[in-house]
C-alpha positions, 0 to 999 in steps of 0.5 A: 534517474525518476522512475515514474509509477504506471500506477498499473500492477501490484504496489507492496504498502511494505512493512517497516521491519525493526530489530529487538532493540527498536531501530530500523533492521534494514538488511530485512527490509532489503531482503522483503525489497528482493522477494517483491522484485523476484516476484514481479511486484510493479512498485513499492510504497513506503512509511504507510499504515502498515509501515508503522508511519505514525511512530517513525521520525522524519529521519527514520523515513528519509533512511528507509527512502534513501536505502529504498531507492538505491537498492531498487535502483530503477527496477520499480517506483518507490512511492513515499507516503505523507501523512501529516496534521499540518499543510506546512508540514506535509508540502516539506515532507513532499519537498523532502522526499523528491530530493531523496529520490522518490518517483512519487508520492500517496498522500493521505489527508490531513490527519486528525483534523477532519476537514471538509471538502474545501479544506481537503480539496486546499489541502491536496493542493497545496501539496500537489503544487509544491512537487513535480511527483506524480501523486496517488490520494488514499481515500479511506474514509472508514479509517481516517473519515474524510471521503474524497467525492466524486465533486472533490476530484472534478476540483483535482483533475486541473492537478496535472501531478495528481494521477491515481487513487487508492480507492479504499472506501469499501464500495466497489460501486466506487470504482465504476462511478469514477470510470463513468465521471472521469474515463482514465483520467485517474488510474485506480488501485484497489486499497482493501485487500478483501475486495482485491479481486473484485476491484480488478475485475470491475477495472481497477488498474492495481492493487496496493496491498498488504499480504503481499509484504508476506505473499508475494508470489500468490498476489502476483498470480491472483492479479496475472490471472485477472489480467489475462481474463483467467478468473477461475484461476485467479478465485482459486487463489483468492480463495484460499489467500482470503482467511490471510487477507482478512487480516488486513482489515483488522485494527491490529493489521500491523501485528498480523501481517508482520507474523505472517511476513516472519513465517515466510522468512521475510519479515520479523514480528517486532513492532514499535510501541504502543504496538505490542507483539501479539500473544497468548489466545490471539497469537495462537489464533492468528498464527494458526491462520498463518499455518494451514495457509503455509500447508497448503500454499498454491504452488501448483497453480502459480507455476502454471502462470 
């Protein structure tokens, strides 16, 4: 049964985890499914960035999804991700993903290509015209340099399926610009975990985040607080999650935020090359992020909720 996204709450952009010998570990990928769910979490995205997309099969993808949606089996929306070069390929990827399940898609522009606003705006919906799912679009044009404008979304609000947007421009002004051009029209989810709080409390509706895929409990409380107008609380936490949320804006987001997944017991280090695992100076200085955040996690706080 669809379980359509609110496009409200707090959505992992989960982790692909693999085994040493490089093939899907699923029994990990089901146990960070589980420690989202305990935690309260409001939906799940898959095969993004930080789910290693760009190395993964079309098969690989159709798996996590399917194993995705039977073991969440209604308790949240899974959200598949489609980034492709090619319009052709990402309306199949569309196609493909609402008959394995899906209860929605995000979807990235074309990729490599930089297109322009016409070509973007085409792009989007062709896609958006292929699928009954409800659709977020990703607008990162600090990583993939196409910036989805105010113009652009006037041009998609006709899309009855494009509903939300992952706002990951790094201008929190963003936030209010589209409020004041469209009201509710799009909901809106804080894409950049540095600057999650500060999109909630401007009304962002969510947050797709990172650190979550390892601290799932404390991202839950920031947004609770947040939500219920306590936001000395809610800094308390921020503050002390910031060193780990700075992860998330480096290059090498993948490979930190799988070693902080793997000191919570719910994710492993292993990544799919080009990626490498960290080591040496680098991994002593992340892990020893990782370490004075673990002894002092805030507990204390989050029961308090």
């Amino acid at each position: 049964m669809p379980n359509s996204p609110t496009w409200q709450g707090v959505y992992p952009a989960l982790l692909t985890p693999f085994t040493a010998d490089d093939t899907l570990d699923l029994a990990l990928f089901k146990a960070n499914l589980q420690a989202q769910l305990n935690a309260g979490i409001h939906g799940f995205v898959l095969g993004g960035s930080l789910g290693e997309a760009s190395t993964l099969s079309r098969a690989e993808k159709q798996q996590l999804l399917e194993e995705a949606v039977a073991f969440v089996d209604g308790r949240g929306p899974v959200i598949m991700n489609i980034a492709e070069s090619a319009t052709g390929e990402a309306v199949k990827a569309a196609q493909e993903a609402q008959r394995a399940g899906a209860d929605g898609l995000m979807l990235l522009p074309p990729m490599r290509y930089y297109a322009d606003d016409r070509e973007t705006v085409a792009f989007f919906r062709a896609v958006a015209e292929s699928t009954d799912l409800p659709i977020m679009l990703y607008n990162n044009p600090v990583d993939y340099k196409i910036n989805i404008s105010i113009a652009m979304f006037e041009e998609l609000a006709s899309l009855p399926n494009v509903r939300a947007v992952k706002e990951s421009t790094r201008d929190l002004t963003n936030i209010t610009r589209m409020r004041n051009a469209f009201g509710d029209r799009f909901r809106i989810l804080g894409g950049v975990d540095t600057l999650a709080l500060e999109a909630l409390l401007l009304g962002a509706d969510g947050w797709v985040g990172g650190l979550v895929d390892a601290f799932p409990e404390e991202t839950m409380a920031i947004y609770n607080f947040a939500q219920q107008g306590n936001v000395a609380e809610a800094l308390t936490i921020y503050r002390w999650f910031m060193p780990l949320l700075e992860l998330d804006i480096h290059p090498k987001l993948v490979q930190y935020i799988k070693l902080a997944a793997a000191a919570t017991g719910i994710g492993s280090e292993y990544v799919r090359a080009p990626r490498l695992p960290l080591e040496a100076d680098e991994r002593n200085r992340v892990q020893g992020l990782i370490d004075k955040a673990m002894a002092n996690r805030p507990f204390s706080v989050i029961s308090d909720q």
